[in-house]
C-alpha positions, 0 to 999 in steps of 0.5 A: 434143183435145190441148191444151198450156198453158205458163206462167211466163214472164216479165221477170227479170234476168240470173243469174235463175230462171224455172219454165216449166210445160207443162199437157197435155191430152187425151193420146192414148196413154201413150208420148210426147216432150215438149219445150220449144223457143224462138224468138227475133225474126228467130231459127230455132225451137230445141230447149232439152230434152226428156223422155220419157214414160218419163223420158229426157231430152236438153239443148241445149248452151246449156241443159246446167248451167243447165235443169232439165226434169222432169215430174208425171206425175199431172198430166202437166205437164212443167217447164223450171227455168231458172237462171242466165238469161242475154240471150241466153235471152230469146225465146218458149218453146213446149211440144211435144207429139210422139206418134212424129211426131203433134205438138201445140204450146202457144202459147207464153209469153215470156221477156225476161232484162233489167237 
């Protein structure tokens, strides 16, 4: 029973900081990727960063500079440290699980850049 829960979300202003984080449970098996996409209204679901179980990670371009992801391995959560948040960041960020094709998708948790 895998479930993902993300948390952190919220209202911040522009230049700002959010911590994303991403609880995992029940993992199958010990290689995996997990990433955190987002979706903003009337926007196609996007792909922010990801992270390998083996600590690999991959940017967007609009993330690059500002996103942080990292994990706890112990804990198995994953995190996206977000700086310098922008308007244009502001959507529903969803944790994803994907076990080589096996995938697994949190509920999401909203984030809203504002003055």
């Amino acid at each position: 029973q895998v479930q993902l829960v993300e948390s952190g979300g919220g209202l911040v202003q522009p230049g700002g900081s959010l911590r994303l984080s991403c609880v995992v449970s029940g993992t199958l098996f010990s290689f995996y990727t997990t990433a955190w996409y987002r979706q903003a209204p009337g926007k196609q679901r996007e792909l922010v960063a990801s992270i390998t179980s083996s600590g690999k990670t991959n940017y967007a371009d609009s993330a690059k500079g500002r996103f942080t992801i990292s994990r706890d391995n112990a804990k198995d959560t994953v995190y996206l440290q977000m700086n310098s948040l922008k308007p244009e960041d502001t959507a529903v960020y969803y944790c994803k699980r994907d076990y080589s094709g096996l995938i697994y998708w949190g509920q999401g948790t909203q984030v809203i850049v504002s003055s």
